[in-house]
N, C-alpha and C positions, 0 to 999 in steps of 0.2 A: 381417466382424464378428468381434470376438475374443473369445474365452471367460474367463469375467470367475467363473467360479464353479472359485477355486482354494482351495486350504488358506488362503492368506494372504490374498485376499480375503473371505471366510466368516469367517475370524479376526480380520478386520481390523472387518467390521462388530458383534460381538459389544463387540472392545476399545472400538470406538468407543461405546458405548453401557452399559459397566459403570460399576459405583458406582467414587469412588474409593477404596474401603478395600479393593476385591478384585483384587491384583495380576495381572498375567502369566501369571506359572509360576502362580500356585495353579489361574488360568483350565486352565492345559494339563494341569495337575495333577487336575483336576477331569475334564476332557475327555476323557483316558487314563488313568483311574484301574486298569485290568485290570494295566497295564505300569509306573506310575509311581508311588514312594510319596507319601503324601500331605506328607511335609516332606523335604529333603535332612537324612544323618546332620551336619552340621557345614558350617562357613562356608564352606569353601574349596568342596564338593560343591555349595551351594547358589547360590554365584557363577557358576561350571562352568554349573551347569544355565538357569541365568538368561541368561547367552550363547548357550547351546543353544537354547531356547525363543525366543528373540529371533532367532535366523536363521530357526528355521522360520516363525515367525508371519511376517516381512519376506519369505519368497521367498528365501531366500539360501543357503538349504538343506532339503532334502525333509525329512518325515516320515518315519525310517526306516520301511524292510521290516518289521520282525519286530512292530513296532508295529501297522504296517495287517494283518497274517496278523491279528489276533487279533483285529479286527473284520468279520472276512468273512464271517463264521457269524452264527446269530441271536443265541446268549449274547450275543458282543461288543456287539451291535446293543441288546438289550434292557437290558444295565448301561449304552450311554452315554445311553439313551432315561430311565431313572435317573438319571444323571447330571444330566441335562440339568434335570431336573422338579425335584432335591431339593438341587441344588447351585449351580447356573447361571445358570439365570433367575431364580429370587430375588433374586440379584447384579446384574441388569438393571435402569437406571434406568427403560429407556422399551422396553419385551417388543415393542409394536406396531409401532414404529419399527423395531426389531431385523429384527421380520421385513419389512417394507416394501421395506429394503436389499436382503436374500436375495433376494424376489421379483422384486426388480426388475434382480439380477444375473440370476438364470434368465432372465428375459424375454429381456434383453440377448445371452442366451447362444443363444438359441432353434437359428439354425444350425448351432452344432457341435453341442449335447446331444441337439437330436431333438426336435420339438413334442409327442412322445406322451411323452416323460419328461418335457420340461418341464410338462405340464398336468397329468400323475402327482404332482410334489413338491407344485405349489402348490394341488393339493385336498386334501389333507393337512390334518386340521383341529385337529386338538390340535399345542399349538406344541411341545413337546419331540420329538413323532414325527418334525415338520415339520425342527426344528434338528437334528434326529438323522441324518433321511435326505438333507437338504443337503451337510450335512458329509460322511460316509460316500460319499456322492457326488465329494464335492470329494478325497477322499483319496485314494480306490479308484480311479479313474478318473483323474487328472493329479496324479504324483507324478514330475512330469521338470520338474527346473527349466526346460528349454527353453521347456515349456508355457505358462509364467508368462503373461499378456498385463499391461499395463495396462490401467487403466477410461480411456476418450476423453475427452479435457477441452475437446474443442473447443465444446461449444455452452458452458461454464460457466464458462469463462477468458474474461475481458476485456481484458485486457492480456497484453505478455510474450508476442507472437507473433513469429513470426520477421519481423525487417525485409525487406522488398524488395532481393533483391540488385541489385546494377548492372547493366543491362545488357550494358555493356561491358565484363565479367570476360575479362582474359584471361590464357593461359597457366597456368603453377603446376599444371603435372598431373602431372609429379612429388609435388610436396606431397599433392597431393587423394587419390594414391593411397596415399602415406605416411598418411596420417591415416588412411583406411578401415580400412591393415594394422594399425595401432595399437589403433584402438578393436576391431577383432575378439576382441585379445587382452588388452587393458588397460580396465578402466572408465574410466580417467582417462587423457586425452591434455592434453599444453600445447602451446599453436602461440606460442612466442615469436619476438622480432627489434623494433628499432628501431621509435618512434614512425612514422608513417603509411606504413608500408613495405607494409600489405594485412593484414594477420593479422585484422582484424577481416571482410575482405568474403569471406579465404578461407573460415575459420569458419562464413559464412553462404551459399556457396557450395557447401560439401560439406554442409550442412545442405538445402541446395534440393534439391539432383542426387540427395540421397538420400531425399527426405521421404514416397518410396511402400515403404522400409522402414521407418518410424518408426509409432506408433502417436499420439505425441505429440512435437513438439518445442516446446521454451521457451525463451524468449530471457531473457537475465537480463543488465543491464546495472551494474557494480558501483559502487558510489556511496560503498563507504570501509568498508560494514557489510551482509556477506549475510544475516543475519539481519532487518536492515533493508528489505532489498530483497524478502528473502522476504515481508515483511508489507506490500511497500507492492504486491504482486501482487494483479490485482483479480478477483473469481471473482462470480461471479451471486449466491450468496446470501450476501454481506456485505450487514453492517447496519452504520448510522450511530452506534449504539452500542458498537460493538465496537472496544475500545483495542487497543495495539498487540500488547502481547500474543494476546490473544484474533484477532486474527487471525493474529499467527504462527501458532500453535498449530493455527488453523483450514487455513491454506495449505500448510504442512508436513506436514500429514497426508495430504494427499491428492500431494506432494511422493516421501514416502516409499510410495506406493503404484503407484509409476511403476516398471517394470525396463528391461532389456534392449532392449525394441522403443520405448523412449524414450529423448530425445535431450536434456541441457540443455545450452545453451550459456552461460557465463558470462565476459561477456566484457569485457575494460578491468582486467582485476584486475591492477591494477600494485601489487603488496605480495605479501611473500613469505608462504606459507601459514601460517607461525606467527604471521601480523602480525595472523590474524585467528580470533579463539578458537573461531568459527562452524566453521571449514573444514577440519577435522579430524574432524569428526561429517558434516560434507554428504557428505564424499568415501565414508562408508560405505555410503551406497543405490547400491538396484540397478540404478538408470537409469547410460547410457552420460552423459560429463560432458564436454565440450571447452571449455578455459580458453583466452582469449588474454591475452597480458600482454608487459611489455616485461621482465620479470623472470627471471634464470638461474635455473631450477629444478632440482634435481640427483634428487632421489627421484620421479619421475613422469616416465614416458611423453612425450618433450619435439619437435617438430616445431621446428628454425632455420630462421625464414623471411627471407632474406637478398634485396639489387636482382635484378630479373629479367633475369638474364643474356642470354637471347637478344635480341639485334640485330632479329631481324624479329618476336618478340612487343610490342617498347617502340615500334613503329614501330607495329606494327597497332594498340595500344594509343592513341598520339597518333590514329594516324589515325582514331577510332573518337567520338572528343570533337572532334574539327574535319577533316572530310571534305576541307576542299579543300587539306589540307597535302599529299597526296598528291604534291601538283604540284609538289612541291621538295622532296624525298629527304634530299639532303646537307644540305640546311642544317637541317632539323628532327633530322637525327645529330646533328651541333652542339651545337643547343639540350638534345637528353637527354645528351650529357656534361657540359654547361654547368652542368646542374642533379645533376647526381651523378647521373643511371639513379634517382633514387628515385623508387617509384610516385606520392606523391601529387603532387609535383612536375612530375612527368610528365603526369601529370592537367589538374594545376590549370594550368600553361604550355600544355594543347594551349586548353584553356577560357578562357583567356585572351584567347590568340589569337582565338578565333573570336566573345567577346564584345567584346575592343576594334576587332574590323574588323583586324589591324595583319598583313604578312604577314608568313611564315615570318622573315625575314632583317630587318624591323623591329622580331622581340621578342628575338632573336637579339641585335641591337645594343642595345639596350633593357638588356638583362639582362648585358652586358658592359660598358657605359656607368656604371649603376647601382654597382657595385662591391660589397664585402661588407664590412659594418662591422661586422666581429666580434673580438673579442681571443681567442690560446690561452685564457685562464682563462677563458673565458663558457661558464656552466655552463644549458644551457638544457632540458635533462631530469633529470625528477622521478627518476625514477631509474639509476643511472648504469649505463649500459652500455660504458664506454671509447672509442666511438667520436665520433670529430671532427666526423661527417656530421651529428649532430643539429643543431650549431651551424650549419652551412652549409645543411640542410635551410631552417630557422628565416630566417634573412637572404635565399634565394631566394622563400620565399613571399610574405615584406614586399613586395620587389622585384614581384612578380605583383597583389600589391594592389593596387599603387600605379598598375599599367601599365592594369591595368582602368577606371578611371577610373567608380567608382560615382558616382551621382546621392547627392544632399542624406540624400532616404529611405530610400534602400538601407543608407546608410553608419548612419544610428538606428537602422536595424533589428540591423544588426549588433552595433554596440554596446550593444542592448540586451541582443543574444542573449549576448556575453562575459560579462555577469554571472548567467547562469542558469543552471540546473543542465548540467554537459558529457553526463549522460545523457537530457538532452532536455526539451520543456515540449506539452504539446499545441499543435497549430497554431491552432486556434479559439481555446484561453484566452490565447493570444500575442496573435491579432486582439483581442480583447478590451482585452486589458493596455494595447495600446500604440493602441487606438480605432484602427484602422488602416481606413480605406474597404473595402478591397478588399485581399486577396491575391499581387496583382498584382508587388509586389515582390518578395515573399517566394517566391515562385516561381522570379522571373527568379534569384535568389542560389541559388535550388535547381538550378536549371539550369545555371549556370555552376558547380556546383561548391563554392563557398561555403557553401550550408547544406547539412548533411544531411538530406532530408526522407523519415523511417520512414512509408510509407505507411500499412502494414499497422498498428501503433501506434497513427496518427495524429497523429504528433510531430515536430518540427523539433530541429535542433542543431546546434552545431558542433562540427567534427572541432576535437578538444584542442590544436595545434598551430596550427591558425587563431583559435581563442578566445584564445590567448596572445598574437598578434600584434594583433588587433585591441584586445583590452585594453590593452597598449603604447601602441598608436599612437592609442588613441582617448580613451584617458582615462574612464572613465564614472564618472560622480560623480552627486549628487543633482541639481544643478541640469540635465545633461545628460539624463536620465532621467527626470524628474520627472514623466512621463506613466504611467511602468511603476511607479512607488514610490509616486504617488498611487491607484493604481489597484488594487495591491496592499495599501495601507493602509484603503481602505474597507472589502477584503476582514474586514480585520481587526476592524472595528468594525461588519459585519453580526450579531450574536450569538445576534439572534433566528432568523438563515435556517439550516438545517440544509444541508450536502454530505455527501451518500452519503459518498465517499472523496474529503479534501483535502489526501492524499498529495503528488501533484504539485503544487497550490498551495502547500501549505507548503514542500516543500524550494526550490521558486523565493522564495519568502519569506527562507530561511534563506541562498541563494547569493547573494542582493541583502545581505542584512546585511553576511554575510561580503567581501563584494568589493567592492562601491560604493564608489567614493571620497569621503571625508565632508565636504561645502563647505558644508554649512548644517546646523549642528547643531541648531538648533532644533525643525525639519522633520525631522531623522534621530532626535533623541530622542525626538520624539512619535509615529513608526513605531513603533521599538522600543518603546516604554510599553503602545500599543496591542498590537501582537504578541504581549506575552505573555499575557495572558487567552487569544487566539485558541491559541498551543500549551497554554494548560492545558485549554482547554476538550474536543481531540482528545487531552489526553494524551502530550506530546511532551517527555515528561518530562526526557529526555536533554538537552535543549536548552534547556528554561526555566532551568537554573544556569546554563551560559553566557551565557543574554542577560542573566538580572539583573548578569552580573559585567559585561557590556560597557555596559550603560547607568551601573552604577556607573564605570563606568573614563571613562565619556563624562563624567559629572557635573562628576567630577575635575577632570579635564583642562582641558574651558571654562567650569571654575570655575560651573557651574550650581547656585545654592544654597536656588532657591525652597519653601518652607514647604509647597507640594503635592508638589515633587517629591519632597523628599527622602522625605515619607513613604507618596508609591506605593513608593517602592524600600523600603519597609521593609514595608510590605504583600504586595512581590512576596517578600521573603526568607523574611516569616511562613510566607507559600505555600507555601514551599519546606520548611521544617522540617514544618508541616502532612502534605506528601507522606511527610515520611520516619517522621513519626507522633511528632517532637518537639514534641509538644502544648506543653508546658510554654514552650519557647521561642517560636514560634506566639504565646501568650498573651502573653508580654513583649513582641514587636516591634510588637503591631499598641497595645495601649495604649500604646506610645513613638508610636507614627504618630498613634493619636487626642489623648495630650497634644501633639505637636507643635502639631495643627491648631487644638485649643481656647482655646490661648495665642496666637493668632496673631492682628494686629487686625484685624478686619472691615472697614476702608476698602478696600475692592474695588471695578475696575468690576463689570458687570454678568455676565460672560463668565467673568470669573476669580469669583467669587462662585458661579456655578452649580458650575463646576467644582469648586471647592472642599467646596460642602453634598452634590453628587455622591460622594463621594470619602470625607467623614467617614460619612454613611449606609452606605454599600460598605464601612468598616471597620470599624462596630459590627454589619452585617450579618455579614462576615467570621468577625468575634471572636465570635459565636454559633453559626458554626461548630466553632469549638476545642471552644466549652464544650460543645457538643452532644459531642463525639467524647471528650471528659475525662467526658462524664455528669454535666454539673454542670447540669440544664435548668433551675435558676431562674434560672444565670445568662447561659444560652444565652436563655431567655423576657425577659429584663431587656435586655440588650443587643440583640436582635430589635425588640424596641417601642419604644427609643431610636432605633433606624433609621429606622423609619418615625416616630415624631414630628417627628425632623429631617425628614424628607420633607416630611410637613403643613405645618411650621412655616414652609417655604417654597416652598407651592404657588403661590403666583404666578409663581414662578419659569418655571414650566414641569417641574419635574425627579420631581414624581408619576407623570406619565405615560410616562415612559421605560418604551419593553420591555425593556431592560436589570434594571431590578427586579423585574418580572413573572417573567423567568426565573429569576432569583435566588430567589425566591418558591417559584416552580414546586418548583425543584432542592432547595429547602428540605424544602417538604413531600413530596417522593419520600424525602430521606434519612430523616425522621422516619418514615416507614411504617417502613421498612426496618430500623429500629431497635426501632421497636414501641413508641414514643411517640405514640399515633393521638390523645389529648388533645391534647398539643403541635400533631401533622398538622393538626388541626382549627382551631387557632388560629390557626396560618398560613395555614391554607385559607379561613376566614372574613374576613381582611385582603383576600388573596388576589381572593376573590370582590367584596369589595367593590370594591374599585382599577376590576376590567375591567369591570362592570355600572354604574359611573360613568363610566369614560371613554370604553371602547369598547361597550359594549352586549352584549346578550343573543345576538346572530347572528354572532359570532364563533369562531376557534378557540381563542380566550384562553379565550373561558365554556368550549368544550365540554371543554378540558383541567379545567377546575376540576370539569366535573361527570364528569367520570371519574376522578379522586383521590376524589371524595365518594362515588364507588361502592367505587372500592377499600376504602377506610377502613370503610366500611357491611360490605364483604365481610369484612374483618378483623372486625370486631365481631360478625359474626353476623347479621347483621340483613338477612337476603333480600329483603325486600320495599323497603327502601330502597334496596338495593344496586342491585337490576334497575331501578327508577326513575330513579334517576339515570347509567345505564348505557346505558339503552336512549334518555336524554337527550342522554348522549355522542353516542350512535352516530349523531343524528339532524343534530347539529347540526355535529357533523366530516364529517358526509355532504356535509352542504350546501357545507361551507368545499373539498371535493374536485370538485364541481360546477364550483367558480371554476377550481380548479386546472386542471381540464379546457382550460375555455375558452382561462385563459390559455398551458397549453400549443400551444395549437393559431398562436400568434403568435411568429413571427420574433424580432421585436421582444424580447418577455419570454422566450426558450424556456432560456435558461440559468437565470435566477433562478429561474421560474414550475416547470421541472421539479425543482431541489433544494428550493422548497417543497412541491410536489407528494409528494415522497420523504418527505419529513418530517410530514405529512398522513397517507400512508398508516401511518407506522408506528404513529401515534396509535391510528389506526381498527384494524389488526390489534390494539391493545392492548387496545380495547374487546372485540373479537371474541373475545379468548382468558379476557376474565376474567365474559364473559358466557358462554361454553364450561363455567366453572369452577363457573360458581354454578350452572347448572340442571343439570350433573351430577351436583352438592352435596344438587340441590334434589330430586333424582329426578325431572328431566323430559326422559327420554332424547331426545325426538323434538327438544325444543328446544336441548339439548346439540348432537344431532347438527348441527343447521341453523347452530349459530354456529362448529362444526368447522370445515366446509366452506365459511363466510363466510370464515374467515381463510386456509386453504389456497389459499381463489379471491385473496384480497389481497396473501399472497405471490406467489401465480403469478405475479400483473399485476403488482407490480412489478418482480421478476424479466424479465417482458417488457420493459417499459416503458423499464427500465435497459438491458437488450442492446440496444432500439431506438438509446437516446439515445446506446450507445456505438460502435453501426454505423456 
């Protein structure tokens, strides 16, 4: 166990928990006040000191000597015990919390500190003595940055563990020991060299062999933006609420709390380190960092990993993926010069052999028969590294495809996996996607070599150089696909079903866009239309301007001119000005989108007709948006109840009853709170109520959401006794909808949909529990307070459980 009670952990949970208007230095400022004035004299001093305070608080450098001399005594003790009471904790948003962290590093520390000191701090009952003798503790006792530990992330990281190395690693122990001497001395080591030549299995090999030194290791695989990746990292107490930011922000904190006896690997970063605005700030923590890339780097610590030269490692190596090549020496030589000594080639040729049945000296003729169809100019790496091998790497693996002689299924499988993300897709939401029976295939392609399958993750891929060749050779288009783009596409139009984290969903969303070859526009524009609701609804902001530019570019192109589409696309653009908080334009696109449709003749079949009163409701709903956000609410209230009359005006239709508008509704009256229009909340809320006590009834999650906004709203107004009514109505009636959720977790069948509504369930119910927390605290009924505390602490737990269960 490591000792987790440092300066910069102590420091860290205090930052974690101040106001925002109380910076840093003033914190340290405040902390050491005997030693440090309370402002620097001038800019430059106060920069200076701001760099200073940010190493110590990071671990990156001690607390000087002459500093701690001065709290060794009682004076020192009794000014920061001062400090603490009339300075500090004032500046604390949440004091109880503050100290929870503390106690809960003591606890953690219990071995190295001594159980008689740690039950010494934490009976401490006034909390400045408490904050006082922690610290004082944490300074006086481990001011050697050696000391540093990190906090264990292993029970509260769900992803981003290290993959499964190969079995079959061999050789490169030159390198393995290169890399060790390196990171001794350098935080930052790079292992570059040539597409599939090993850099990645090395990287996860010296990560194995060494993992009884690390405290932590992380696996980060680069997808174009580490910031991106740092957010799309899944930790136990993410919430479905929390945009991308909000989880950077959350992931990086506990990022930058890693040192020395942590390990990240990030690896695939084929882009030079300016290419990426993020990687200049990551490379400043104090964890140990191993990059792989096929990129020449000149400023960092750099490891060439070049073909495996020895003769009888490339031989143990074959012989290690097909056992009985042993039996023919010389002609398996042959075949590793045939294929240029490159690792993966060496691989995939032994895996070959042993999956086509074919001997030594008929893959031998095979792969000399075959011939190489490449030109000098074929430029087949993303990024150039001068060497010729990549193009003959590339034309020998075809060659091995071809010789393997995949089945029907194997070969969809594959071509589905070319269009998905190169850093991987879960193996179960693959079976899903592509309805797949059984496993069974997807295995055998693992075992041959063909997929990569991250056990540890629980992810499937393909090595980048095999995705390129199957994309080639296979073509993948809508119609070829149309199991994995249909299946994806519903995703899209689930609105009502909440997912924890649809990270990974989405970026496979976004690598189908991007890559699928487009043979039926009709089917490809109706993806994309639906898709972008789904990235605004997670906020994927970055990418909702590109897709409205590539549906616009589709329009174009096959002349698509329909009187709905054009004006979803001008609905999607409103959207888009909306985010940037160009209300004013917002307001022009989306009345272009509703005159478009108002003018437009109603001879419709039935289908095009819904779609349509769909679509005009959606944009006077919309446009009630702006005007809420411009504070125009009569005319945010006018355009609202034009929405819904269109609805009314054609219920027969069926297009009342859609959850689609319920959530619209819902999302309505949450912004109205929030704004402190609870007149307005109520008018929406009373729509609201009515819609789901006519269609769906009184024993729903749709009522019990309503009657938890009608508490809220009562809790805004003051009015306790309505508040707790309609609260403790909440509670009763989302209770019962968690009931279901039980059940139906407990089936096969429903266990993916049934637990992200379960997720989405409980967060309702924590929502009741905290604002029924709020009100009998309000109300001075401590014992009732207390009890819906620890209802919601119990509902966090469980689904913290609940979530590691589903992702074990």
């Amino acid at each position: 166990m490591k000792n987790q009670l440092t300066f910069a952990h102590v420091t860290g949970a205090l930052l974690d928990n101040k106001i925002k208007t109380y910076p840093q230095h003033r914190l340290v400022r405040d902390l050491f006040s005997l030693c440090l004035l309370d402002e620097a004299s001038d800019y430059g001093e106060a920069s200076d000191d701001n760099i200073t305070f940010s190493r110590w608080c990071n671990g990156a450098r001690p607390v000087p000597v002459d500093i701690l001399n001065e709290y060794k005594n009682d004076t020192g003790r009794n000014q920061m015990i001062t400090d603490f009471k009339n300075k500090i904790i004032p500046n604390l948003i949440n004091v109880s919390n503050t100290r929870y962290l503390l106690e809960d590093m003591i606890n953690n520390s219990r071995k190295i500190i001594g159980i008689t000191k740690a039950d010494e701090l934490i009976a401490i009952d006034d909390n400045a003595t408490f904050f006082t003798d922690v610290m004082l503790y944490a300074i006086l006792s481990d001011h050697n940055r050696k000391n540093l530990y990190s906090p264990e992330l292993t029970d509260i990281l769900l992803s981003n563990r290290l993959p499964a190395v190969v079995k079959e690693f061999i050789g490169r122990n030159d390198e393995i020991k290169e890399c060790g001497r390196l990171l001794a001395s350098e935080s930052v080591v790079f292992i570059n060299g040539i597409a599939g030549i090993g850099k990645s299995e090395l990287a996860k090999y010296y990560a194995s062999r060494n993992k009884k030194k690390y405290t932590n290791i992380i696996y980060l695989f680069y997808s174009g933006s580490l910031r991106k990746d740092i957010a799309a990292m899944e930790f136990s107490d993410d919430t479905s609420d929390m945009d991308e930011d909000a989880l950077f922000d959350s992931h990086y904190r506990l990022l930058r709390s890693l040192h020395q006896d942590s390990l990240v690997i990030l690896d695939n970063f084929n882009a030079l380190p300016k290419d990426d605005a993020f990687f200049k700030e990551f490379v400043k923590n104090d964890f140990e960092l191993l990059v792989t890339t096929r990129c020449e780097v000149k400023q960092y610590a750099s490891i060439k990993i070049k073909e495996i030269a020895s003769e009888k490692d490339l031989l143990q190596l074959f012989a290690s993926h097909c056992p009985y090549s042993d039996d023919d020496t010389e002609t398996v030589k042959q075949i590793i010069r045939e294929v240029h000594s490159h690792t993966l080639t060496v691989v995939l040729s032994a895996l070959s052999l042993a999956a086509g049945g074919l001997e030594p000296d008929e893959l031998l003729h095979e792969l000399k028969q075959c011939g190489l169809n490449i030109t000098d100019s074929e430029n087949v790496e993303l990024y150039k590294d001068g060497d010729y091998y990549d193009g003959l790497m590339i034309e020998h693996l075809r060659i091995l495809m071809q010789i393997s002689r995949l089945n029907s299924s194997q070969t969809d499988i594959l071509k589905n996996l070319s269009i998905l993300p190169v850093s991987g897709v879960y193996k179960n939401h693959f079976r899903n996607w592509l309805q797949l029976a059984s496993l069974h295939d997807v295995n055998y392609l693992a075992r041959y070599g063909f997929i990569t399958d991250d056990i540890e993750n629980k992810k499937i891929n393909l090595h980048p150089l095999i995705q390129e060749i199957i994309y080639e050779e296979l073509n993948p288009c809508i119609s070829n696909c149309q199991t994995l783009v249909n299946s994806l596409h519903s995703i899209c139009l689930m609105h009502g079903l909440e997912v924890r984290k649809p990270d990974n969903t989405i970026q496979a969303m976004i690598s189908v866009v991007e890559n699928i070859i487009n043979d039926n526009s009709a089917c490809y524009l109706l993806f994309l239309q639906d898709m972008f609701p789904y990235l605004e609804k997670y906020s994927v902001r970055d990418y909702m301007s590109k897709l409205a530019d590539r549906i616009s570019y589709l329009m174009e192109q096959e002349h698509i001119d329909s009187v709905c589409d054009r004006a979803l696309l001008l609905d999607y653009k409103a959207e888009l000005s909306y985010i940037r908080k160009d209300y004013d334009v917002a307001v022009k696109k989306r009345e272009k989108a509703i005159h478009l449709l108002e003018n437009e003749d109603d001879t419709m079949n039935t289908m095009n007709q819904k779609r349509y009163i769909n679509l005009l409701s959606n944009l006077y709903n919309n446009l009630s948006n702006v005007y809420l956000a411009l504070k125009k609410t009569d005319k945010a209230t006018e355009a609202l109840h034009k929405a819904f009359e269109i609805r009314i005006s054609y219920a027969d239709t069926g297009i009342i009853e859609t959850h689609d508008m319920l959530q619209q509704m819902l999302n309505l009256v949450n912004m109205l709170i929030l704004a402190g229009d609870l007149e307005l909340a109520r008018l929406v809320l009373n729509q609201y109520d009515a819609l789901v006590t006519d269609n769906e009834g009184y024993n729903t999650l749709d009522y019990g959401c309503c009657r938890l906004a009608s508490g809220i709203i009562a809790l805004k107004e003051g009015k306790p006794v309505e508040a707790e009514k309609n609260l403790l109505a909440a509670e009763s009636i989302i209770n019962a909808a968690m009931d279901t959720s039980d059940s139906d977790l407990a089936s096969s069948d429903t266990a993916v949909s049934a637990f992200d509504n379960y997720v989405s369930k409980n967060n309702y119910l924590k929502s009741v529990y905290g604002y029924l927390n709020n009100l009998y605290a309000r109300w001075h009924k401590p014992e009732k307070a207390l009890e819906y505390k620890e209802k919601w602490l119990n509902a966090k737990n469980e689904q913290n459980k609940n979530i590691t269960h589903r992702n074990a």
